[in-house]
C-alpha positions as CSV (number, residue, x, y, z in Angstrom):
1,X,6.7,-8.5,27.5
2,X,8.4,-7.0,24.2
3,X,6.4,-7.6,20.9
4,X,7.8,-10.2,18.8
5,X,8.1,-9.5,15.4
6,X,10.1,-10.6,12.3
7,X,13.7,-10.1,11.9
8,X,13.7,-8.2,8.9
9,X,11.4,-5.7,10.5
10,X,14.4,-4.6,12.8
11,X,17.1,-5.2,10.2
12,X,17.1,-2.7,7.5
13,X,20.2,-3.9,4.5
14,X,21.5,-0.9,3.1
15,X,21.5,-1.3,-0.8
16,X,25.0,-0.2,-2.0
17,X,26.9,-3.5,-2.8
18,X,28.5,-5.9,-4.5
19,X,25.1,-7.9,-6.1
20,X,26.5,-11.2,-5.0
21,X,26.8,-9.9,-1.2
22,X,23.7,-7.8,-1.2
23,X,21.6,-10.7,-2.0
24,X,23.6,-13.2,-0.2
25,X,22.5,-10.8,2.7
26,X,19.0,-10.3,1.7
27,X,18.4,-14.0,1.2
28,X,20.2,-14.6,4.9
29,X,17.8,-12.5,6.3
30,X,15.0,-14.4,4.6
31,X,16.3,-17.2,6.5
32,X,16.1,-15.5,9.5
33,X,12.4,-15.0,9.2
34,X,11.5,-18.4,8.4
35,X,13.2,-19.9,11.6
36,X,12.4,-17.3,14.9
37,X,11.5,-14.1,15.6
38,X,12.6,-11.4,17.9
39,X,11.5,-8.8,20.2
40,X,10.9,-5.3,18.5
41,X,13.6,-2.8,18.6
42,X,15.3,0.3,16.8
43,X,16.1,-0.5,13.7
44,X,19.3,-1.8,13.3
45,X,20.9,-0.8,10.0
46,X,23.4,-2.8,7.6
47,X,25.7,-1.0,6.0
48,X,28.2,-2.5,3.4
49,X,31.5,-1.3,4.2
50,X,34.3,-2.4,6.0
51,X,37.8,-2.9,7.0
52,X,40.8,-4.7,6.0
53,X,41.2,-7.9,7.1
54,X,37.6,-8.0,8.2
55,X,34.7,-9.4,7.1
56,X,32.3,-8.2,8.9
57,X,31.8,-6.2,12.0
58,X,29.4,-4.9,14.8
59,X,28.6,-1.9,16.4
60,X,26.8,-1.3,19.5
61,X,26.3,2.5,19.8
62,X,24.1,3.3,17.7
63,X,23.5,-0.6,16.7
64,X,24.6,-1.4,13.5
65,X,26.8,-4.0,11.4
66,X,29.3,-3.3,8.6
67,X,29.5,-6.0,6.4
68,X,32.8,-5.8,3.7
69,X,31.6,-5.3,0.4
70,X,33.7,-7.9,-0.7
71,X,33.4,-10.3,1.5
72,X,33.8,-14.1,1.4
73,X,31.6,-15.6,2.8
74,X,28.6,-12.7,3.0
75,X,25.7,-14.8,4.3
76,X,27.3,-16.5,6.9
77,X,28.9,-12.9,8.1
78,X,25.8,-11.3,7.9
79,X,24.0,-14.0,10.4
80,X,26.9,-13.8,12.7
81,X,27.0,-10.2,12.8
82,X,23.0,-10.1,13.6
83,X,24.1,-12.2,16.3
84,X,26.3,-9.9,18.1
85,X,23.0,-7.5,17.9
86,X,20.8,-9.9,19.1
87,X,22.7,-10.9,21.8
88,X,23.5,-6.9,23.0
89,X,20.4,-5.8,22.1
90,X,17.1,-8.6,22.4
91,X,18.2,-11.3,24.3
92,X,18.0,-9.8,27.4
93,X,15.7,-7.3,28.8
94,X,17.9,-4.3,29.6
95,X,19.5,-4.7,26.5
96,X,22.9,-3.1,27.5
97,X,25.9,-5.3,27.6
98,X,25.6,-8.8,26.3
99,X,22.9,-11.3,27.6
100,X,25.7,-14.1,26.9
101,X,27.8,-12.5,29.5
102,X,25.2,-11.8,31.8
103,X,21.7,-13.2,31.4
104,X,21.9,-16.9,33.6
105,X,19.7,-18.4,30.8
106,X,22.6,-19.0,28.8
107,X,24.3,-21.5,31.6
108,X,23.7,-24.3,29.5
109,X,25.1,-22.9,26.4
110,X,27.9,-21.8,28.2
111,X,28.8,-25.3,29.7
112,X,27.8,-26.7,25.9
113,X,30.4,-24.7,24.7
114,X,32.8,-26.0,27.3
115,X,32.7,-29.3,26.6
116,X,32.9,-28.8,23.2
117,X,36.2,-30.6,21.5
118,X,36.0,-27.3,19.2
119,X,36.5,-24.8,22.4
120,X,38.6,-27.6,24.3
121,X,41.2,-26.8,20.8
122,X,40.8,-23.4,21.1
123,X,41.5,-23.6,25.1
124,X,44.5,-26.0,24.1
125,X,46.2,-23.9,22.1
126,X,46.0,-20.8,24.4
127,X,47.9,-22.4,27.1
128,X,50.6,-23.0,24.7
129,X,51.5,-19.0,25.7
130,X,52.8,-20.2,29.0
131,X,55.1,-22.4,27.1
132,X,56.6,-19.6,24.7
133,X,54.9,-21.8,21.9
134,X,52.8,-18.8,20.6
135,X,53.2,-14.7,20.7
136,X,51.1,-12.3,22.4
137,X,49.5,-11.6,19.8
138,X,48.3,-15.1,18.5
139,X,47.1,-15.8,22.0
140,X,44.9,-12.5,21.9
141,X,43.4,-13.9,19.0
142,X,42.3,-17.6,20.3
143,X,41.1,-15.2,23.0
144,X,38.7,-13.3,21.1
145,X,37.6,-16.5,20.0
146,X,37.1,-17.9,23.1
147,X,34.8,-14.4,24.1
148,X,31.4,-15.3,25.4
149,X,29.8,-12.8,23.3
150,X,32.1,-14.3,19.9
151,X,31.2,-17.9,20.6
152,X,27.5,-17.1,20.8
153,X,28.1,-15.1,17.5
154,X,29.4,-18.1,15.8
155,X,26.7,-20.5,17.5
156,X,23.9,-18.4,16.2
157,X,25.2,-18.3,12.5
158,X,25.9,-22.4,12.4
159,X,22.6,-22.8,14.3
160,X,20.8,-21.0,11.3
161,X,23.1,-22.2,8.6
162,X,22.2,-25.6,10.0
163,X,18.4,-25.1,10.0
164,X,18.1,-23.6,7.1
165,X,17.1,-24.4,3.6
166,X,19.3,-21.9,2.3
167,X,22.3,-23.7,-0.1
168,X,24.8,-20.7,0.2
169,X,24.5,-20.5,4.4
170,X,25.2,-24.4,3.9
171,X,28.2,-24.0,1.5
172,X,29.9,-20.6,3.4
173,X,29.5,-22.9,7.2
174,X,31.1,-26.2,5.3
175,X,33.8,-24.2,4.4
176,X,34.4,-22.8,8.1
177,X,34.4,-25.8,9.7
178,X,37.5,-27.9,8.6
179,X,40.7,-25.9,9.9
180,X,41.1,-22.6,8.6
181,X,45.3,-21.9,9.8
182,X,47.3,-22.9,12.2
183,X,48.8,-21.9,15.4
184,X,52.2,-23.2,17.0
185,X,52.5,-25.6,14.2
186,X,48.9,-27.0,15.2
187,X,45.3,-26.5,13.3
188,X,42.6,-24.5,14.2
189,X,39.0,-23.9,13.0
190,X,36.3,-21.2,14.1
191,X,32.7,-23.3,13.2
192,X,32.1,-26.7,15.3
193,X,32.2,-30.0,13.6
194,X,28.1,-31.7,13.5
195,X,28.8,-33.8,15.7
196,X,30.5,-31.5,18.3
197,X,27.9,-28.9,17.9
198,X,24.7,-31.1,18.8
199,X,24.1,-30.5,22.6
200,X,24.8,-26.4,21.3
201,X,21.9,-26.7,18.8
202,X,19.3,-27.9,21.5
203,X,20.6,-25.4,24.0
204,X,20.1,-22.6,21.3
205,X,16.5,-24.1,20.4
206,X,15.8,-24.2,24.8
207,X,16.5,-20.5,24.7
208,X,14.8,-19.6,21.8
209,X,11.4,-21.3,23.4
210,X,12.1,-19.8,26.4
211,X,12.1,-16.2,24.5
212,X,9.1,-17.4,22.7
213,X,10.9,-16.7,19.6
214,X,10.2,-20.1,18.0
């Protein structure tokens, strides 16, 4: 069995930033270490950079995240980001691929998500393609969302944002949870409403114990 250790002792934050998104990172991974712990790994660095039109992103060879220096919502991108490398790299004992696309612990988070009126939307709005409703590339994006490996992403950060004691996670998931555009005329968001994420929160919290991360 891997030796657990804090979060922070994996993730190394790279210190050239915006001060608002530096610390909004920092104190996100504080969070992190108050609420589980993982299995020890190479560290996995933070750098702040990134692309147009992106927040955030995630790297898997060598592991690391980008997160934009000017980014919007830097807390909650930072925890989602560590959730792509936590899921490719120490949920799962090979760590190589994803353990939410291959590891059959995450069966009841998978069926969770499922039933979820949040991935029943998302689901919705891709079948519209068949209909000529929406373009190729509007249904490669409810796709991505729709990824094992992104919804697990998005579970983790709204499953720490909603643990947490720390005000900006709160704020930065608030604002992702009421629609954030619209597709074919119809509204989409990318975070679960409370109510729709409950059963997701305990699954999260059964595979966490099962890790003995909590």
């Amino acid at each position: 069995m891997s030796t657990l250790v804090y979060p922070s002792q994996v993730i190394v934050i790279a210190s050239h930033a915006r001060a608002e998104v530096l610390d909004a990172a920092k104190a996100a991974l504080i969070s992190l270490d108050r609420l589980h712990l993982i299995p020890a790994r190479p560290p996995c660095l933070v750098r702040m950079r990134g692309r147009r039109g992106e927040e955030g992103r995630y790297d898997s060879n060598p592991p690391h995240v980008d997160l934009h220096p000017k980014a919007d919502h830097p807390g909650f991108t930072f925890v989602h980001e560590v959730g792509h490398f936590l899921d490719n790299r120490c949920l799962h004992v090979i760590y190589k691929g994803w353990a939410s696309e291959i590891d059959p612990d995450f069966e009841t988070i998978i069926k969770c998500w499922l039933n979820s009126r949040h991935v029943k939307r998302l689901t919705h709005l891709q079948n519209k393609y068949r209909l000529r409703a929406i373009t190729g590339y509007e249904r490669k994006y409810l796709e991505s969302l729709t990824m094992r490996r992104e919804l697990w992403a998005c579970t983790y950060a709204q499953w720490v944002a909603t643990k947490t004691d720390n005000p900006q996670l709160k704020t930065e998931l608030n604002r992702l949870i009421p629609p954030t555009g619209h597709i074919a005329g119809e509204p989409y968001s990318i975070q679960w409403e409370e109510n729709d994420f409950k059963d997701i929160m305990c699954a999260v919290d059964d595979l966490f114990k099962k890790r003995n991360w909590l």
